[in-house]
N, C-alpha and C positions, 0 to 999 in steps of 0.2 A: 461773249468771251466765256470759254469754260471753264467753271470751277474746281481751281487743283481740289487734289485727290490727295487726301490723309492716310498717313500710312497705322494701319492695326498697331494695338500694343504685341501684336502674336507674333507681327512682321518684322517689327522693330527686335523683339528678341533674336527672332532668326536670324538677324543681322549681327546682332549684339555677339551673340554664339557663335556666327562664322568667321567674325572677327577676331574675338578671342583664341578658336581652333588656327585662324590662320597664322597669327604671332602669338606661339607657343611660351615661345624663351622671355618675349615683353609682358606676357601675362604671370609668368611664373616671378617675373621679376616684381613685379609692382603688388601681387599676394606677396609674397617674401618682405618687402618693406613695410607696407601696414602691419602685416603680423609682427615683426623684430619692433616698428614703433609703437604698436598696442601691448605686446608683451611688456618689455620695456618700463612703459609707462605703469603699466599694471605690477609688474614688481617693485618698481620703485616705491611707488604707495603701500605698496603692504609692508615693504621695510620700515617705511615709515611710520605709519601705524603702531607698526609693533614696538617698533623705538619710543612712539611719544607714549605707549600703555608702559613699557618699562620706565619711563624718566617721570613719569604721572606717579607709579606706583609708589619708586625711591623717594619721592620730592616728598609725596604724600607721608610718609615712613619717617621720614626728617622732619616733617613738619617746616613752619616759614620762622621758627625761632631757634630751632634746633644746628648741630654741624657733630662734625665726626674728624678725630683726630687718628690719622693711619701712619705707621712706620714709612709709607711710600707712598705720595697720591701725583696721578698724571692724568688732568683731566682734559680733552682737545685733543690737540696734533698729537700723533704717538712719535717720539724719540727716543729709539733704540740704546743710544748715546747716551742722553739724562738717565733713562732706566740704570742702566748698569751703573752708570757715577753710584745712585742714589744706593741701589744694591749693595753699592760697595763701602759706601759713607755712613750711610741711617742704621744707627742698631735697632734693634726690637725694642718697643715698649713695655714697658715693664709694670707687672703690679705696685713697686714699689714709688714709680712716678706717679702713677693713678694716685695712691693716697696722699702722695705730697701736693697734687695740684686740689685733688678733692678737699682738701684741709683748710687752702689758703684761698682759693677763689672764691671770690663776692659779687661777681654777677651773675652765677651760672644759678640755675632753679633748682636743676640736677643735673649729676655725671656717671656715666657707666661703666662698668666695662665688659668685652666680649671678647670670644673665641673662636674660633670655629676651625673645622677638618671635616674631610670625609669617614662615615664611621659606615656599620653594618649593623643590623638589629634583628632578631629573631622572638619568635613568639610561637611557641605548640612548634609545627615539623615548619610552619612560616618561615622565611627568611628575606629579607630586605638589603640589597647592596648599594654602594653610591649613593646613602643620603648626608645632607647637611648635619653632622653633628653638632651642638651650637654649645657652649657655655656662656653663661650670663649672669651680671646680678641682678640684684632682687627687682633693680628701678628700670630696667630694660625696658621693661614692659608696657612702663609707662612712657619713658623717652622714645619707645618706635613704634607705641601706640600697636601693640600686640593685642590684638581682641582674642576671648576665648569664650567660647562656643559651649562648651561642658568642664565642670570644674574649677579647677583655679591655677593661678601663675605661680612662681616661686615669692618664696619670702625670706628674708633675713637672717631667719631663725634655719632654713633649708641649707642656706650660702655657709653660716657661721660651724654647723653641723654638719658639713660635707654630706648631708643624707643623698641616697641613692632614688631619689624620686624625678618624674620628665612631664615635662608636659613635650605632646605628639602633635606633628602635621597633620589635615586633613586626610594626605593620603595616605600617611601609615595606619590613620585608624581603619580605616576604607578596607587594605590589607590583612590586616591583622583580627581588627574587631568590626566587621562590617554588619551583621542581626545584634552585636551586645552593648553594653555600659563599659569601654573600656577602664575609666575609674575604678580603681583598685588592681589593676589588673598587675600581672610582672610581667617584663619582656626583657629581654637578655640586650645588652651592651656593649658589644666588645668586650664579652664574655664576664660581666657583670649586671646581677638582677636589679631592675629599677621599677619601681611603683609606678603607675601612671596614675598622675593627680590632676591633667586637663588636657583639653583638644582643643587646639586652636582654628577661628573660623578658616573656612576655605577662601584661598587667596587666588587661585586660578594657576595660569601657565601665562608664562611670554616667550613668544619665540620657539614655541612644547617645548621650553621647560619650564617643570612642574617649580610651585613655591611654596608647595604642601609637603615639600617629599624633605622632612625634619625635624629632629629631635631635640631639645632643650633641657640641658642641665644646670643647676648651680654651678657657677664660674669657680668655685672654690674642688670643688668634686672633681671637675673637670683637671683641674692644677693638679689635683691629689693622680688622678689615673695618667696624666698626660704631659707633666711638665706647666711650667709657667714662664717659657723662655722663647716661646715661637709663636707669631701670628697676632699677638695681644690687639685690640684698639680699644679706644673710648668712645663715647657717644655722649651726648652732652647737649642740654638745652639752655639758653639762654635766659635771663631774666622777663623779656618779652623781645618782641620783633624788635625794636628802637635802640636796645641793648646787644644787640647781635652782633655785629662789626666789635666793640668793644669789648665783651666778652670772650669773641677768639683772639683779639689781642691780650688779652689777658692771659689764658691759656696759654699760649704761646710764650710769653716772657718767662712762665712759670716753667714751662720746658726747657725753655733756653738757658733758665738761672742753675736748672738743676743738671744740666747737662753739659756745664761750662761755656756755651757758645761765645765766644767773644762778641762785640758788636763790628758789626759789617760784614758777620760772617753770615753766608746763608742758613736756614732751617735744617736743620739733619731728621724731619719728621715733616709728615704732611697735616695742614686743614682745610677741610670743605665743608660747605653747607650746600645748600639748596640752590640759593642764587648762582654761586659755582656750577654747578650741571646745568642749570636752564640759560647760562650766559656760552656754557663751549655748545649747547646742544644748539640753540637758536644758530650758532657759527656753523655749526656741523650741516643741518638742515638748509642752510644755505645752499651750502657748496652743493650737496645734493641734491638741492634742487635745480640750482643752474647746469650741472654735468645732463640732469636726465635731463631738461629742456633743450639740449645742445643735442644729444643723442638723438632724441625723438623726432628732432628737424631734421635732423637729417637724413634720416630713415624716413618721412616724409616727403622732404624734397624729393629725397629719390622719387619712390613709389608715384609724385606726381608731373615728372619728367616723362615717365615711364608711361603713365597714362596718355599724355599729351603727345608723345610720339603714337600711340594707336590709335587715338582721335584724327591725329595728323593724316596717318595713313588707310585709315576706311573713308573719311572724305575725299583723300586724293583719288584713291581707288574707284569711289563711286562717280566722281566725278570723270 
């Protein structure tokens, strides 16, 4: 009896390729579905990535004892609805709240508070647009654990003194003073000179964008050039982790006592912490993950329907 005859791997392409040229349209199909379920797949993870380096970075920022009290927080589901209630309900935080809770709270370590706008900075013929202008007090630095690289942060005596001093992003210095010691230096501020007294370390980009691209004033200097009626919040750590929960209760009664709330009425101001973002984000990343596995099947399926009908039909054919 004679023994069949193996076909080459050279023969086998031939076929493979004749195959392929013969159903054009099923071949284009079934590349068309791996790529949309590889892409796909592949974008979805970078989002994600990206997402959990920013929620990494915030968390980290906050710390696991720390929370942040905003005129508006909506963390999760976006509703468009809630937003505008809340727009239209929550007034702005005020410095004058900041010292009345800072005064009376006894579980908190420390409390802050901050500011922020878009500003523009210039240096010699340099110029800088769209960065983070930041106002702060003196304990910022320690509550969001602001490292710095060259020089030093603000102090008390900065804040009490309205003085015109900053400490700069990574990348302003990069721009501005990229061969020198920017320390000492002046740069113009929304058209007022300010001292640079430190560089804070480089903190990277998420998503390119930069989180270098920033300048840092006395929260007091800031009020003095810009008002003290827009955008306010606090920052605030807790006693330790175990004190956490109870100290933004605390906070909170303190806002509500000074802001008349009656009981049963909801918050007119937001809190979050830490556990806040990792509890909608872990929900979020859910959802995301189950949509891209749903997509990616079926951009699969496809693609292996597709195949199985050209397998179908070079067998029938050969046969």
């Amino acid at each position: 009896m004679p023994r069949p005859t193996t076909a080459s791997f050279g023969e086998a392409a031939r076929v493979a390729f004749s195959s392929l040229r013969a159903s054009k349209l099923r071949s284009f199909l079934t590349l068309l579905g791996i790529i949309l379920a590889t892409t796909t797949l592949i974008a979805v993870m970078s989002v994600v990535r990206g997402m959990d380096d920013y929620i990494a970075n915030t968390v980290a920022d906050m710390g696991v004892d720390g929370f942040r009290i905003r005129r508006m927080v909506m963390i999760g589901q976006w509703d468009p609805k809630k937003f505008l209630e809340m727009q239209r309900k929550n007034p702005q935080l005020t410095p004058e709240e900041y010292s009345f809770v800072r005064e009376r709270a006894t579980l908190l370590r420390e409390i802050g508070m901050e500011v922020g706008r878009q500003g523009s900075a210039t240096y010699l013929s340099g110029r800088i647009d769209e960065l983070e202008l930041r106002g702060v007090s003196a304990n910022v630095g320690v509550i969001t654990n602001i490292q710095i690289a060259n020089g030093r942060f603000l102090t008390e005596a900065d804040d009490a003194r309205h003085t015109l001093v900053a400490v700069i992003g990574h990348e302003i210095k990069e721009r501005f003073f990229p061969t020198v010691d920017p320390i000492g230096k002046v740069i113009e501020v929304s058209g007022r000179p300010f001292t640079v007294i430190g560089v804070a370390k480089e903190q990277g980009s998420v998503f390119g964008q930069s989180r270098d691209r920033f300048i840092i004033i006395p929260v007091e200097t800031y009020f003095k050039m810009y008002g003290s009626r827009m955008g306010v919040g606090y920052a605030a750590v807790a006693l330790d982790r175990n004190h956490l929960e109870r100290a933004q209760d605390e906070v909170r009664s303190l806002l509500r006592a000074w802001r008349h709330v009656r009981p049963g009425e909801p918050d007119n101001f937001g809190v979050f912490s830490s556990d806040s973002i990792l509890a909608a984000w872990d929900q979020m990343t859910g959802a995301i993950a189950a949509t891209a596995v749903a997509v990616v099947s079926v951009f699969m399926v496809v693609g292996g329907i597709v195949i199985m009908n050209i397998m179908l039909a070079v067998v029938t054919t050969n046969a």
